[in-house]
N, C-alpha and C positions, 0 to 999 in steps of 0.2 A: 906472075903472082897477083899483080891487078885485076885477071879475069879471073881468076879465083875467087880473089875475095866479092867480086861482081858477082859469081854465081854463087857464092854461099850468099850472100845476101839476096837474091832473088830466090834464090831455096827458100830461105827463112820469110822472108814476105809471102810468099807463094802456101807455104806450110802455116803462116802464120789464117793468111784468107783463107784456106778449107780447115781448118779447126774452126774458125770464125762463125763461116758458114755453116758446119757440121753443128754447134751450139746452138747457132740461132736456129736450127732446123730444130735440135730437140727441145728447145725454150721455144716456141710456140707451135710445135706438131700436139694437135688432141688428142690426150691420155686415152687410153682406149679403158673407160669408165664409160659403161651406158645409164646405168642409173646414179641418184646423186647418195653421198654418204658422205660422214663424217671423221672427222680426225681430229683426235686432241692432240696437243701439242704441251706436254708437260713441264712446269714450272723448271728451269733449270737444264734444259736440254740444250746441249752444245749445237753448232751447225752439223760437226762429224757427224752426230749420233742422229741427229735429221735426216743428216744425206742418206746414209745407212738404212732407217727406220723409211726415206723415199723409194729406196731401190729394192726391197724386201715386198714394198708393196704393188709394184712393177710401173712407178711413179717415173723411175728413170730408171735408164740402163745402168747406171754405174756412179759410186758413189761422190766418184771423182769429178762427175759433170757437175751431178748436185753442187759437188762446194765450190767448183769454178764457176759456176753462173751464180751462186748468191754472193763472193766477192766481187765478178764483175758487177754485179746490179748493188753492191750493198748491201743486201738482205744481211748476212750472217751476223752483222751485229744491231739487228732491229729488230730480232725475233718477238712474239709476244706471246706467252703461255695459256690455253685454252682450248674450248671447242670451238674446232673452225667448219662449215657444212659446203661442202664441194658441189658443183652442178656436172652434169657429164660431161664429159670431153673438155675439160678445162685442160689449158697447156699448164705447163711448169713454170711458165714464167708467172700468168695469175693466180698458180697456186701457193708461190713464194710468195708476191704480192699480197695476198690474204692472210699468211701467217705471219705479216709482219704490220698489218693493216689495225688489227685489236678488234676485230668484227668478231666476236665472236655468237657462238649461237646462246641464245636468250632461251631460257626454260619459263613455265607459268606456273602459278600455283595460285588456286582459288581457295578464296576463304569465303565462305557463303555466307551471305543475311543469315542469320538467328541461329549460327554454332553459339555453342558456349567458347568459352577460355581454354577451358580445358580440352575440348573437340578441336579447335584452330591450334593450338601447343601441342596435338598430336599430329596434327596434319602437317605440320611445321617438323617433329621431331622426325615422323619418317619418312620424311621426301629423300631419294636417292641423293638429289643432285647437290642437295647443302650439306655446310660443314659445320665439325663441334658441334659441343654439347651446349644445352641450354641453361642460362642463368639468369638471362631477363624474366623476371616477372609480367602477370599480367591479370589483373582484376578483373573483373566480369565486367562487359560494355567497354573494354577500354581499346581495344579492337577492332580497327575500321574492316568493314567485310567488302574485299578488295581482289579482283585477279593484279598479284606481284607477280612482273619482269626479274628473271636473278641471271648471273652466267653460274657456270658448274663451277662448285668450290665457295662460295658466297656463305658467311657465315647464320646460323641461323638466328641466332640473337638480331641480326641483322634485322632480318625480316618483322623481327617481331618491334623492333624500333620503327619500322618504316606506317607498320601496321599502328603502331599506340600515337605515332604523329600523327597521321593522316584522320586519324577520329578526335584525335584533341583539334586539329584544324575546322575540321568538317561541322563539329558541336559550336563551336565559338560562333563559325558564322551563320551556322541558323539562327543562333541562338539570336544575335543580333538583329536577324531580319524577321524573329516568331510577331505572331500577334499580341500587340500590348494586353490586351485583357485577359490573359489564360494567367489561370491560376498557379504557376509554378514560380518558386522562389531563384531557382538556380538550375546552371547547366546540367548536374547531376540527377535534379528531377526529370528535365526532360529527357535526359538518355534512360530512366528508368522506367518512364509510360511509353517511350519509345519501343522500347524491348518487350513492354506488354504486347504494343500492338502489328509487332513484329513477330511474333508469336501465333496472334489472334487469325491471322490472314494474310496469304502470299496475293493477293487480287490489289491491285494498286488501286481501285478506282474505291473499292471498301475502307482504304484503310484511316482517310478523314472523318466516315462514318463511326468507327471501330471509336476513332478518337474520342468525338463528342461524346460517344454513350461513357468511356472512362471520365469526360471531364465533367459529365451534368450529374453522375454518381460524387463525384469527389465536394461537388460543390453543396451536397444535402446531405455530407457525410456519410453517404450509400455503400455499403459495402460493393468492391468491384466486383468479387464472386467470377475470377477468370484463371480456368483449369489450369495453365502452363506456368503458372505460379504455384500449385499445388505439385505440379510435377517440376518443377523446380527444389521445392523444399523437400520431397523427398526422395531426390537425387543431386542435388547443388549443382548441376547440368555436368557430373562427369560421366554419364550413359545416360541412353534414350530407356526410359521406362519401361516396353516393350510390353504393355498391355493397358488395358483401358482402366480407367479410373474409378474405384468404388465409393459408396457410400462412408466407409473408413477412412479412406484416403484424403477427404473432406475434411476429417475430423481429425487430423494430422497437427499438432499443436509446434509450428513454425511461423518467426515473423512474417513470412514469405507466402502464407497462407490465407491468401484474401479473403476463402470465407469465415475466416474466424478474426483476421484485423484488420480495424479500417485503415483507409488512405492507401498511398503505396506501400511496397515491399521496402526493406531497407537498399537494396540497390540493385541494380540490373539483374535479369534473369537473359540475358545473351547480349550476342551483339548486334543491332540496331544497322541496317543499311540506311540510305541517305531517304530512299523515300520515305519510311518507315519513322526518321528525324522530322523531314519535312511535314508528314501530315502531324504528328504531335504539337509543331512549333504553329502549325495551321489548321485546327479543326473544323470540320461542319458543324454551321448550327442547325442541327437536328432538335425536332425533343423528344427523341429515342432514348431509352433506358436498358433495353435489352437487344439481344439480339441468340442467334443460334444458328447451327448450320443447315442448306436448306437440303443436302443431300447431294447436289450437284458442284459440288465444292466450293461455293459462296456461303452467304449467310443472310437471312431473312432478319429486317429488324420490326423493332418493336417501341411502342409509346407507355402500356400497359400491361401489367402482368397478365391481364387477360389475353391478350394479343399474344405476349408471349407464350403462352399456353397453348397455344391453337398453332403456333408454330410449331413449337416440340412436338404436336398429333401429325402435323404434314411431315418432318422429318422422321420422324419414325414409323410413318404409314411408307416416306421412298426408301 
């Protein structure tokens, strides 16, 4: 009876060390995965319905391994819901590892220098990867123009909070660090010459120039006379115009219509990246008054309406 139970026990240790071994062989043998993909792992999924959803996709043999190896490691009650992005030939064990890790994969969405509100609120409403509807609000210029990190499922009101911090941030400390002598009362003024000259010129090294000429007009009460303020008023930035701007269009009776009122617009005509803030809170002192495009997508300035005049013959001679 003693050898008995002596060799049921050596069975059982024996049987116990090649199941042992047989798991650890499938918890770290390379998935036969040559290239890398993804797997989500949804809100609410038991370990069964894992093990199942592993063995379907030839992650394991069998669904019974699965649940054995993430009791023995733990896993089944550390799971975390998301997209997880797998490399080739990952074992099972780093693949459990990962889906209980909260690594998941990070999506981008860019919101460009000089969208409108209403352009970024649509880039927001149809991105696959976010969720719900939208009920945040969002003013023109209140919109930092930003590439945001999200995981899938991330709300989009979300976004659009992360977006209306980061330009209330961004203005305050320019605003702090602008040059004491420029003519603007408040933060709201310079996010709105901002947006002019955001508008005016994607060339960063123009855009202090672009500046001065809006700040040496404003300062002799000069009308600014800058198109995308006209194609602002008559479209309030919710589509691109989609043709060139006529003699009529001038004559477009909108506050927002600089050449019919002076000063600025009543308030932002886009939203304003940081350089775009920066050269506003920091002009050149120029004694430029005009300027125009020179053909090669810059812009020629000017001291004189004579000047400028002879500009307008060169660009419309290129």
């Amino acid at each position: 009876m003693k050898k008995l139970l002596v060799y049921l026990f050596l069975i059982g240790v024996l049987g116990s060390l090649l199941c042992g071994l047989y798991l650890n062989r499938v918890l770290f043998k390379p998935l036969p995965y040559h290239t890398p993909f993804v797997f989500e792992l949804e809100k609410g999924t038991s370990a069964q319905e894992l093990a199942i959803e592993l063995t379907k996709r030839n992650l394991v043999p069998h669904p019974f391994l699965a649940r054995l190896a993430m009791r023995f490691y733990g896993f089944d009650t550390h799971l975390k819901a998301g997209e997880y992005a797998f490399d080739p030939q990952m074992s099972l064990k780093s693949i459990l590892e990962k889906l209980t890790s909260g690594k998941v994969v990070m999506h981008r969405l860019t919101l460009a220098e000089g969208l409108t509100s209403a352009q970024m609120l649509n880039l927001i409403d149809t991105n696959d990867f976010l969720s719900g509807s939208i009920t945040e609000t969002a003013d023109e210029g209140e919109l930092f123009p930003e590439t945001y990190t999200f995981a899938k499922g991330e709300s989009k009101n979300n976004i659009i909070k992360k977006a209306k911090k980061q330009m209330h941030k961004t203005l305050h400390t320019v605003w702090q660090q602008k040059d004491p002598n420029i003519p603007l009362k408040n933060t709201k003024e310079l996010l709105i010459l901002a947006s002019l000259i955001e508008k005016e010129t994607g060339i960063n090294a123009e855009r202090t120039k672009v500046a001065s000429v809006f700040y040496n007009r404003l300062k002799i009460n000069m009308l600014l006379q800058t198109d995308p303020t006209v194609i602002y008023a008559l479209t309030m930035g919710h589509s691109d115009l989609g043709r060139a701007l006529t003699r009529k269009d001038l004559k477009f009776d909108s506050p927002y219509n600089t050449y019919l009122y002076p000063g600025l617009p009543p308030s932002p005509i886009c939203n304003p990246g940081l350089k775009a803030l920066t050269a506003a809170a920091h002009p050149e002192d120029t004694p430029y008054f005009y300027f125009v495009a020179d053909g090669k997508g810059g812009h020629r300035f000017a001291k004189t309406l004579a000047e400028h005049n002879q500009n307008i013959k060169l660009w419309l001679n290129n």
